[in-house]
Backbone as a chain_set.jsonl record, in Angstrom:
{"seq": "XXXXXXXXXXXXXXXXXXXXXXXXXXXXXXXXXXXXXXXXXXXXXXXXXXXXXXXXXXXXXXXXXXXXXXXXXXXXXXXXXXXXXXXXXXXXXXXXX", "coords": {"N": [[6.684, 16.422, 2.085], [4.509, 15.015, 2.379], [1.392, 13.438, 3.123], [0.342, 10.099, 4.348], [-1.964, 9.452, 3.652], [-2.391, 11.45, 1.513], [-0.569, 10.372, -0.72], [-1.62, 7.986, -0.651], [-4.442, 9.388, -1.772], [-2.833, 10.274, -4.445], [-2.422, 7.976, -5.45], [-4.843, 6.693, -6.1], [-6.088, 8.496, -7.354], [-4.231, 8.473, -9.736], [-3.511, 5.939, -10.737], [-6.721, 4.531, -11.958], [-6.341, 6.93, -13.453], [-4.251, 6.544, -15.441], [-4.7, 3.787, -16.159], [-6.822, 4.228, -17.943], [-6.058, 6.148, -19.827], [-3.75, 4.571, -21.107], [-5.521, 1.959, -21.447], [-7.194, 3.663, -23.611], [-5.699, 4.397, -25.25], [-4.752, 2.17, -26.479], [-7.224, 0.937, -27.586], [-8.625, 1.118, -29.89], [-6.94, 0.065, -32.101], [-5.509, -2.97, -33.465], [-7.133, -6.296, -32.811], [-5.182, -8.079, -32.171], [-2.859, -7.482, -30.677], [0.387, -6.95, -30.275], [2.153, -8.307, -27.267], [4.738, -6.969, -26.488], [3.724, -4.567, -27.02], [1.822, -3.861, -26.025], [3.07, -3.766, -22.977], [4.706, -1.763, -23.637], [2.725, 0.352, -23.245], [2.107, 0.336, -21.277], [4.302, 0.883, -19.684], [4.849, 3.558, -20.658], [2.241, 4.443, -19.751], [1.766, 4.017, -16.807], [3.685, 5.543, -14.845], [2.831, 8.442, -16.007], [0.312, 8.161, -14.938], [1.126, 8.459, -12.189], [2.167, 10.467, -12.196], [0.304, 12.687, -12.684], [-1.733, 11.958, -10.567], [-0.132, 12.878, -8.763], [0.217, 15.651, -9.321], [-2.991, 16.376, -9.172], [-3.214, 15.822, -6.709], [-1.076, 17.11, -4.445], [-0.953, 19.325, -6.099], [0.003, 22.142, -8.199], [2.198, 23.818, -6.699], [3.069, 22.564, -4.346], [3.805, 20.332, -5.484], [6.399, 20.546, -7.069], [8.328, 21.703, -5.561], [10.82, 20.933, -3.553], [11.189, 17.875, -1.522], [9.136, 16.527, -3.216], [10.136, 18.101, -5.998], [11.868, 16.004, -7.422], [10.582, 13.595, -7.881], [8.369, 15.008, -9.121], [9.789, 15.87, -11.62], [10.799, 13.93, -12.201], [9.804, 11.968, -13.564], [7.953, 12.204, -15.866], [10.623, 12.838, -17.376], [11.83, 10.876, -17.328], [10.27, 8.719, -18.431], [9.621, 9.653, -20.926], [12.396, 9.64, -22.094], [12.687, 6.721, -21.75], [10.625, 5.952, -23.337], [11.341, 6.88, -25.84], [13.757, 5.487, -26.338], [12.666, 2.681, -26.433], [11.095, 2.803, -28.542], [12.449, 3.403, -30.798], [12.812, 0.691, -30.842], [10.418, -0.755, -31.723], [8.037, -1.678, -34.034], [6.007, 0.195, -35.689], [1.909, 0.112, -34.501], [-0.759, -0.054, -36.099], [-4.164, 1.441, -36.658], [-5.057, 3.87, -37.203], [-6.864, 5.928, -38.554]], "CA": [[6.694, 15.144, 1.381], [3.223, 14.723, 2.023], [1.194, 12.475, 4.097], [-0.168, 8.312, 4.009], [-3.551, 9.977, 3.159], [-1.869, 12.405, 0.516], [-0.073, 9.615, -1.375], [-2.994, 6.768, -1.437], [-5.1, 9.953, -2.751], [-2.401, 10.41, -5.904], [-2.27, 6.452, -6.428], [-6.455, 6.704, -6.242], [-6.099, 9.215, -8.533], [-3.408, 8.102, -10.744], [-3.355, 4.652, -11.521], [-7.585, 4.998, -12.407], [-5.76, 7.584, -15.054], [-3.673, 5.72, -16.199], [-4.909, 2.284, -16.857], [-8.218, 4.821, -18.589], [-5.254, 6.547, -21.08], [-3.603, 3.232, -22.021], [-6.98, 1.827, -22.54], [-7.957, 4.787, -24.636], [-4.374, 4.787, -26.567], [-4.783, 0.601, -27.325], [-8.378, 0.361, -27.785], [-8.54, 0.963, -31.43], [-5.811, -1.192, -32.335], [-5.882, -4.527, -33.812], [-7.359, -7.263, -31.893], [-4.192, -9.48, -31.496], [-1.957, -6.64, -30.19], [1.731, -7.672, -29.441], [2.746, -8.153, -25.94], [5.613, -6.217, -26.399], [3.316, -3.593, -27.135], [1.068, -3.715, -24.412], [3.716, -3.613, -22.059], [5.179, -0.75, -24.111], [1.703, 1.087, -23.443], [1.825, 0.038, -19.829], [5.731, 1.436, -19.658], [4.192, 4.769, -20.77], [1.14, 5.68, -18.807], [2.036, 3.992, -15.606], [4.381, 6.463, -14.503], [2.013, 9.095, -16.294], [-0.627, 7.994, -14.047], [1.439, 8.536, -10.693], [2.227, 12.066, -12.246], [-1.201, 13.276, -13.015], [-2.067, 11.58, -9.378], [0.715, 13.732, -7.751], [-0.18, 16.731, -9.494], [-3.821, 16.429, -8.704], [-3.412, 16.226, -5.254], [-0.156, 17.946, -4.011], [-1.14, 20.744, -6.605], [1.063, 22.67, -8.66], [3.043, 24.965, -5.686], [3.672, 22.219, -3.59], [4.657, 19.135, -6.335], [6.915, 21.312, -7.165], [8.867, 22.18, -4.133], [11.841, 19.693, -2.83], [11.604, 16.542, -1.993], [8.488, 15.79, -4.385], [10.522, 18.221, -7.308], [12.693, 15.519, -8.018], [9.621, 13.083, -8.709], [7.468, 15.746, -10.595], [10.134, 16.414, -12.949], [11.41, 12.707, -12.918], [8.693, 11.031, -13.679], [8.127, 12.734, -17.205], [11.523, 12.902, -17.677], [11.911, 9.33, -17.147], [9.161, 8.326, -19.036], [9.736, 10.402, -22.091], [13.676, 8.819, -22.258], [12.482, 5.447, -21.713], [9.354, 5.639, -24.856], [12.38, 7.015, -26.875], [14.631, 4.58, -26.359], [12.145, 1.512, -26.725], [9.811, 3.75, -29.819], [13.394, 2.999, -32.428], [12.893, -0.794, -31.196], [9.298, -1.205, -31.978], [6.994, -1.418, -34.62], [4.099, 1.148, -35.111], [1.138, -0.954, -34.876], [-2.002, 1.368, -35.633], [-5.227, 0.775, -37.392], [-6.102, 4.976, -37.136], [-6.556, 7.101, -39.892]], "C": [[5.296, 14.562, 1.294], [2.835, 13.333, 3.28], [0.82, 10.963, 3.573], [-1.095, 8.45, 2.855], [-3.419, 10.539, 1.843], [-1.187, 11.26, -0.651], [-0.882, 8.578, -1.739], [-4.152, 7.759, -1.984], [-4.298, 10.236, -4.102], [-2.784, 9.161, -6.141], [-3.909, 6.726, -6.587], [-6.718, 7.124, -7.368], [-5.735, 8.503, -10.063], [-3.268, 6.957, -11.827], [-5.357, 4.412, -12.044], [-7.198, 5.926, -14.332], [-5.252, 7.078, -15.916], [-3.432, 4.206, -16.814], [-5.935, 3.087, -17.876], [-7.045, 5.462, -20.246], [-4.538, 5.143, -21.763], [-4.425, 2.423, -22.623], [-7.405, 2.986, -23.807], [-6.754, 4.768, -25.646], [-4.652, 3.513, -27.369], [-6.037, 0.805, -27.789], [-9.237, 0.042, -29.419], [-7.785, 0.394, -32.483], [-6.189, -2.568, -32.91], [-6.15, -5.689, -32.302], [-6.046, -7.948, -31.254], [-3.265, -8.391, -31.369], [-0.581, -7.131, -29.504], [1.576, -7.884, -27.845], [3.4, -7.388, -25.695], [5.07, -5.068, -26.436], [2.366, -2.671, -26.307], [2.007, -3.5, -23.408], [4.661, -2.983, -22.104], [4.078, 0.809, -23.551], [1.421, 1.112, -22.035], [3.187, 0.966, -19.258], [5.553, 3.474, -19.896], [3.491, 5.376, -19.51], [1.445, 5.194, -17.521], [2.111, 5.04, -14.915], [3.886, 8.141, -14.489], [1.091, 9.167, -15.634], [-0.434, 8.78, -12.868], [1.317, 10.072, -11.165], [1.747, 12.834, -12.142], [-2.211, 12.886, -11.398], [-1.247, 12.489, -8.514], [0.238, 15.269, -8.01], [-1.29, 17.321, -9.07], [-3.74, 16.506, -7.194], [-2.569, 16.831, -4.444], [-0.667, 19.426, -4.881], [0.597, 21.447, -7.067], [2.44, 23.021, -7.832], [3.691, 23.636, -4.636], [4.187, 20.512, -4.306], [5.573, 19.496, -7.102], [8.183, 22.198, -6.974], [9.744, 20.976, -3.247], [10.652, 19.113, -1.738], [10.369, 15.954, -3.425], [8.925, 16.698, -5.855], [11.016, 16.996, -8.022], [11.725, 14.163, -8.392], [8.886, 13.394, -9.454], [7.936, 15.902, -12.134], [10.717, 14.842, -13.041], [10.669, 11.627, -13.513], [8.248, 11.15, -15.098], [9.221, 12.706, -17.677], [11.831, 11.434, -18.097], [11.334, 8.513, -18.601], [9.331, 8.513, -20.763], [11.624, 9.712, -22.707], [13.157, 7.285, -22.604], [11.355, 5.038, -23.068], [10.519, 6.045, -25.835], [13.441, 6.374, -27.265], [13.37, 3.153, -27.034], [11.308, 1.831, -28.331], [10.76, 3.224, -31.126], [13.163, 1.513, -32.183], [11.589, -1.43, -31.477], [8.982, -0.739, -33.558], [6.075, -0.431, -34.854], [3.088, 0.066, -35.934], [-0.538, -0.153, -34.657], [-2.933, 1.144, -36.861], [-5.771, 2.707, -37.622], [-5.806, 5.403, -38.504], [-6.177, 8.401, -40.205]], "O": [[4.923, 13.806, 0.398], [3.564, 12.617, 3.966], [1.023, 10.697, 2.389], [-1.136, 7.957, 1.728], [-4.243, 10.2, 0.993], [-1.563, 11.623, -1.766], [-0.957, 8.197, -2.907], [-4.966, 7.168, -2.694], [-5.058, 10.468, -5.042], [-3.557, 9.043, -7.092], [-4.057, 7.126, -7.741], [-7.339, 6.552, -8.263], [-6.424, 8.161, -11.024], [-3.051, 6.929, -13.038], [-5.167, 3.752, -13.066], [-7.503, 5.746, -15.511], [-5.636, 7.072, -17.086], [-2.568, 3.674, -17.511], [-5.919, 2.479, -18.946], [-7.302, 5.196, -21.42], [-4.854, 4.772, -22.894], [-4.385, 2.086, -23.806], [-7.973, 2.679, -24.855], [-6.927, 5.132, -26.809], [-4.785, 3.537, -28.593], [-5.853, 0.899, -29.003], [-10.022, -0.804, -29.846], [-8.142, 0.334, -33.659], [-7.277, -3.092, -32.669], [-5.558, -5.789, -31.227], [-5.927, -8.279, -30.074], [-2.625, -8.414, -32.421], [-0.518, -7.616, -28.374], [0.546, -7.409, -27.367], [3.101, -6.747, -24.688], [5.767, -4.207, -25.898], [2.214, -1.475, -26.057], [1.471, -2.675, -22.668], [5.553, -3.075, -21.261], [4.493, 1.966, -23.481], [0.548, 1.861, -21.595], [2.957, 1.761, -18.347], [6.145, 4.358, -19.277], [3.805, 6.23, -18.682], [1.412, 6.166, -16.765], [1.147, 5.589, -14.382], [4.19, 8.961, -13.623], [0.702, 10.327, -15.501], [-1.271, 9.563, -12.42], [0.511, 10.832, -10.629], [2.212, 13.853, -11.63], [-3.258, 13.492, -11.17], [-1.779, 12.857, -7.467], [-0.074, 16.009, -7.078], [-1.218, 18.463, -8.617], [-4.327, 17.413, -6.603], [-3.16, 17.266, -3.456], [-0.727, 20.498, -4.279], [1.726, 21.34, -6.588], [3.549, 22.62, -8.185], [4.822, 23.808, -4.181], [4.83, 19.692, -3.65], [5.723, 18.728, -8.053], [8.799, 22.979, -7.7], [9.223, 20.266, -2.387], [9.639, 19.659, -1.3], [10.679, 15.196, -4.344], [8.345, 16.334, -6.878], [10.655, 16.854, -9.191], [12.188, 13.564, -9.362], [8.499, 12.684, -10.382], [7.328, 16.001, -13.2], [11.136, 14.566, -14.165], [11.095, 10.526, -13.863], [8.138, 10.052, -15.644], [9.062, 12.477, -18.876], [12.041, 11.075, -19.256], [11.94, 7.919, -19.493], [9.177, 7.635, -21.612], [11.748, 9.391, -23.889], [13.289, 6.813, -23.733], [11.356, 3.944, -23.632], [10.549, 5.298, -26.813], [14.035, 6.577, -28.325], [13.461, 2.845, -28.222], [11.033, 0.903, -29.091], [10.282, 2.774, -32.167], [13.269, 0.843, -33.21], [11.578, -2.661, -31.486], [9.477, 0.217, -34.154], [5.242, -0.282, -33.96], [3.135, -0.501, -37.025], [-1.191, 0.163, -33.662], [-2.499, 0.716, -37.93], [-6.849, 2.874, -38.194], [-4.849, 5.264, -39.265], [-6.107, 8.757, -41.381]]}, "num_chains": 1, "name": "protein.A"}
């Protein structure tokens, strides 16, 4: 399951990642950006963060491997349900070309 040390190195990791990808997804966006949308974009990479934080430091073989399978694969899983469900109740609000 991993240790104290092992888990405040994913969040170190993770949440760094994932405030840097939600910045990088909004940043080109219109200035006055919903709320709902920001906290659509926050609903995303969060979770994305921890994942990419677990992966990085447990490593493939052992994030992988009961008890942290059922967060490696739920965490994407999750994530990917939850943007699909909220994605038919939004807007697309996008300035790219």
């Amino acid at each position: 399951m991993g240790t104290v040390r092992e888990w405040l190195e994913a969040l170190g990791i993770g949440i760094p990642w994932g405030a840097f990808m939600a910045w990088w997804d909004a940043h080109d966006l219109t200035e006055s950006l919903p709320r709902r949308e920001r906290v659509w974009r926050l609903v995303h990479w969060a979770p994305m963060g921890l994942w990419f934080g677990l992966l990085t430091t447990f490593g493939w073989r052992r994030a992988f491997h009961p008890p942290l399978l059922f967060i490696s694969v739920g965490l994407p899983l999750g994530t990917f349900i939850v943007t699909r469900v909220l994605r038919g109740k939004r807007r697309v609000v996008s300035n790219r070309v």
